[in-house]
C-alpha positions as CSV (number, residue, x, y, z in Angstrom):
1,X,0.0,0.0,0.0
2,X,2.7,2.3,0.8
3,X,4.4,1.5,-2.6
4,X,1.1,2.7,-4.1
5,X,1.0,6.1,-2.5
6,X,4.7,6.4,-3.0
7,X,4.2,5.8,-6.7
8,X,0.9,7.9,-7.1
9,X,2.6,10.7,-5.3
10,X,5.9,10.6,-7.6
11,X,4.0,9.9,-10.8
12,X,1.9,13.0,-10.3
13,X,4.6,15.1,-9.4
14,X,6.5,14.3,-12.1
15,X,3.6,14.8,-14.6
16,X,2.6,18.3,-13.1
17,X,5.9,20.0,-12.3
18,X,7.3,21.4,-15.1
19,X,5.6,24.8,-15.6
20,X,4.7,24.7,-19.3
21,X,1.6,26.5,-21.3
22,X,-1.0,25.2,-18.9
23,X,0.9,25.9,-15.9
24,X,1.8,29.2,-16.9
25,X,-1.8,30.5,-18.1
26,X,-2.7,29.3,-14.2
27,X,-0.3,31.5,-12.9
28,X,-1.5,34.3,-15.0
29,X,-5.4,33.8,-14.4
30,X,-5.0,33.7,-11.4
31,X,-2.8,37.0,-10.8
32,X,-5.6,38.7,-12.7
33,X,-8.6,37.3,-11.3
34,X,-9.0,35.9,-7.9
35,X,-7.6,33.3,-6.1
36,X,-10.8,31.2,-6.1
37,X,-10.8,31.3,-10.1
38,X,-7.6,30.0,-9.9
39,X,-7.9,27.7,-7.2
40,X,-10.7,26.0,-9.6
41,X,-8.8,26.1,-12.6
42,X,-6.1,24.5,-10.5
43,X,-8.0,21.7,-9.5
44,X,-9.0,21.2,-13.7
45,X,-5.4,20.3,-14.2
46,X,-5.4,18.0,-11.3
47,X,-9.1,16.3,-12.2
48,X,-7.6,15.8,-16.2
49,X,-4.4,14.0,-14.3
50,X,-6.5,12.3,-12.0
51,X,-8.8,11.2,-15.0
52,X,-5.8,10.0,-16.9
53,X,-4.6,7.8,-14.8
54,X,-7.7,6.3,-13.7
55,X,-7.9,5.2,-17.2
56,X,-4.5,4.1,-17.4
57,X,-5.0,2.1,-14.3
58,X,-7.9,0.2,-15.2
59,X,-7.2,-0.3,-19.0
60,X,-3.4,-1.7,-17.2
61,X,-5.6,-4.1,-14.8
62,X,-7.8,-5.6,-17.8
63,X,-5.6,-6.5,-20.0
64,X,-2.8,-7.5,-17.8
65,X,-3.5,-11.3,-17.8
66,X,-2.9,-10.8,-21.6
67,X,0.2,-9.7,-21.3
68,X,1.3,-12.0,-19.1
69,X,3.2,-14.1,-21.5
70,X,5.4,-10.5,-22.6
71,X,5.8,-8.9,-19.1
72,X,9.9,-8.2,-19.4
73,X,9.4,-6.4,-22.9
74,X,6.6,-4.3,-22.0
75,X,8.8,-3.1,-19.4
76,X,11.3,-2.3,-21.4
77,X,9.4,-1.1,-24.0
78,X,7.9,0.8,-21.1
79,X,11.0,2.2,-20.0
80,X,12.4,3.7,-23.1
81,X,8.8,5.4,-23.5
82,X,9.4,7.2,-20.0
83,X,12.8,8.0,-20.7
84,X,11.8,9.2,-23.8
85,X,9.5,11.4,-22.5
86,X,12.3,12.6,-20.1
87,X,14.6,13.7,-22.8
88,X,12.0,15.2,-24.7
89,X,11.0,17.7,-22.1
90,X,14.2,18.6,-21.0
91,X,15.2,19.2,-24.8
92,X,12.0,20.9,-25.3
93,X,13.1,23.0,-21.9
94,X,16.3,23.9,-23.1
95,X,15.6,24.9,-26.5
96,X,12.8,27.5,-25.3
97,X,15.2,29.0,-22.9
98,X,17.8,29.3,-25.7
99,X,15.5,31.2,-27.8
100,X,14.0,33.1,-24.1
101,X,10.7,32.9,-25.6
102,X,8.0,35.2,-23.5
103,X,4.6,34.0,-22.9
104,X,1.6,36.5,-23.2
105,X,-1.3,36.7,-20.9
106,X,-4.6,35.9,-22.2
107,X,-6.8,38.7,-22.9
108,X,-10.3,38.4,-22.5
109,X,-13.2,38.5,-19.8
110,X,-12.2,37.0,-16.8
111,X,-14.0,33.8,-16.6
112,X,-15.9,32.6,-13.3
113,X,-14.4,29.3,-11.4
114,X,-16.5,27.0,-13.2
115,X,-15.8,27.7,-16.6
116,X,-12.1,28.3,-15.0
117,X,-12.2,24.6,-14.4
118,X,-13.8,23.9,-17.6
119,X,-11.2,25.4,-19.5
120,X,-7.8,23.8,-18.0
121,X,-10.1,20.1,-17.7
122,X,-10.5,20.5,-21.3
123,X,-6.5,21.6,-22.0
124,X,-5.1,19.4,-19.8
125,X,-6.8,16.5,-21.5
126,X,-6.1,17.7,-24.6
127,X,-2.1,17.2,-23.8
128,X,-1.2,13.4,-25.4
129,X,1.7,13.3,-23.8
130,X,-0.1,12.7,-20.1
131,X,-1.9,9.9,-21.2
132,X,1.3,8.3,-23.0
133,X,3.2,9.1,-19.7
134,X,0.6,7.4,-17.2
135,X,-0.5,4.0,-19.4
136,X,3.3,3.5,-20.3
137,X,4.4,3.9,-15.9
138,X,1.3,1.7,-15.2
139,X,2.0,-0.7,-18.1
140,X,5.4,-1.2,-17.3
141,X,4.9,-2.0,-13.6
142,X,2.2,-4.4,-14.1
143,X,3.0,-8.3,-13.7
144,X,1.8,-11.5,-14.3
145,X,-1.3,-10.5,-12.0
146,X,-3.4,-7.5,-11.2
147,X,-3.3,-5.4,-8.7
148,X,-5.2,-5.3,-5.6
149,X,-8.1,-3.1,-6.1
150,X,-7.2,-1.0,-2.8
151,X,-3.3,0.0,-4.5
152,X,-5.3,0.9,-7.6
153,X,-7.3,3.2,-5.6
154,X,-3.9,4.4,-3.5
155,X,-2.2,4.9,-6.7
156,X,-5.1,7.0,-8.3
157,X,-5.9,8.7,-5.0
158,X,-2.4,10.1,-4.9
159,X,-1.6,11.2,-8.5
160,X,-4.5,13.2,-8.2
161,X,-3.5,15.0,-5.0
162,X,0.2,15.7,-5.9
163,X,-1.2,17.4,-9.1
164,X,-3.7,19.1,-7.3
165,X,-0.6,20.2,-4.6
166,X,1.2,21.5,-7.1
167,X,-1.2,23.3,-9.4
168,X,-3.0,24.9,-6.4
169,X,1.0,25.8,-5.3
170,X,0.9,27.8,-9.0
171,X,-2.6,29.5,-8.2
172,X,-1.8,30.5,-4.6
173,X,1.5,31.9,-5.6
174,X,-0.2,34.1,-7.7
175,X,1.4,37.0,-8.9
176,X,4.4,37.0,-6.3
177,X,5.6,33.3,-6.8
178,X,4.1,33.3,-10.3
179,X,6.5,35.7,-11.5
180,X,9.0,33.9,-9.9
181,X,8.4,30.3,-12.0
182,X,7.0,31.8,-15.0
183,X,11.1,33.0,-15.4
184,X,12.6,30.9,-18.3
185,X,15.2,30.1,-15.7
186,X,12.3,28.9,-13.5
187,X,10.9,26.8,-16.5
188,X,13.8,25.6,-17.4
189,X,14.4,24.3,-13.8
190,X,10.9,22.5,-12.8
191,X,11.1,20.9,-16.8
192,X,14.7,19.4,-15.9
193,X,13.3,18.4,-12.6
194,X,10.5,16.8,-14.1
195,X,13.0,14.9,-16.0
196,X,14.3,13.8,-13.2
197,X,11.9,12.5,-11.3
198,X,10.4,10.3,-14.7
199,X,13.7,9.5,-15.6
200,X,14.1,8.0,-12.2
201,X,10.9,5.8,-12.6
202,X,12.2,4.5,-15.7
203,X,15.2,3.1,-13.5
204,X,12.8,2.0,-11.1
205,X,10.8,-0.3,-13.7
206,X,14.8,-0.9,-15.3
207,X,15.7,-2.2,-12.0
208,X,12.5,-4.4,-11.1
209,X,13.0,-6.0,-14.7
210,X,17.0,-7.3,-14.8
């Protein structure tokens, strides 16, 4: 069980870290708004993480007995898609901060903190690459048998909250700590530390497979 909330917790850290498009639009709504309108398009990013690996979760558990007989290449297969993943966001990172792009704040109406939710549920689970990065860190650590229903449930549980940690960390920063990670040194830092922490679950699976 502790595994579980140990891997939730690190899987939705590492998905939700890096301060990218979404997370910087947060940051922004939320310095020119209110902090309720940001709190609730915080937890819109978290709910789309949360969702995401629910799926990834269940569609892992159903088809795990067919995949018995290729357990050891799914997980590697699994672990080059993580560390894939790694290295593309910290190239992505690096590149942007070589050409010190600026991001713009949305113009507009300020929207109320439903259709605040609304807005980053829908962007969020528009990003492929969440999906991709929760199915191939469930797929790779399933084995020949399913998990208990309860670590499924730990596992979801906490993804969900560390996204939700960190995105409400973005909206109650504000404008103060906004500015702050909104930088491109700042996004360049929480991208390689992103990195970091996926790159270490590939390991993890790496290790649980030799």
């Amino acid at each position: 069980m502790i595994a579980a909330l140990v891997a939730g917790l690190v899987a939705g850290y590492g998905i939700a870290i890096p301060v990218g498009a979404i997370g910087t639009y947060l940051v922004a709504l939320t310095a020119r708004t209110t902090l309720r309108v940001g709190a609730a398009a915080a937890l819109g990013v978290a709910t789309a993480d949360g969702l995401y690996a629910l799926l990834a979760t269940l569609g892992g558990s159903a088809i795990a007995p067919v995949l018995a007989p290729i357990t050891t290449p799914l997980k590697w297969i699994s672990v080059v898609v993580l560390l894939a993943l790694a290295i593309r966001g910290a190239s992505t990172a690096i590149a942007q901060h070589r050409r010190l792009q600026s991001t713009d704040r949305a113009a507009g109406t300020p929207p109320n903190p439903l259709r605040a939710f609304a807005a980053l549920l829908g962007m969020t689970l528009l990003n492929p690459t969440t999906i991709i990065y929760f199915t191939a860190l469930v797929l790779g650590s399933q084995d020949a048998t399913s998990p208990a229903y309860a670590e499924q449930v730990v596992f979801i549980v906490a993804a969900f909250v560390a996204s939700a940690s960190w995105q409400l960390l973005l909206a109650g920063g504000g404008a103060v700590l906004g500015r702050l990670l909104t930088t491109p040194r700042a996004r360049l830092l929480t991208a390689l530390v992103s990195s970091t922490l996926i790159t270490a679950l590939a390991l993890h699976l790496l290790l649980t497979t030799l």
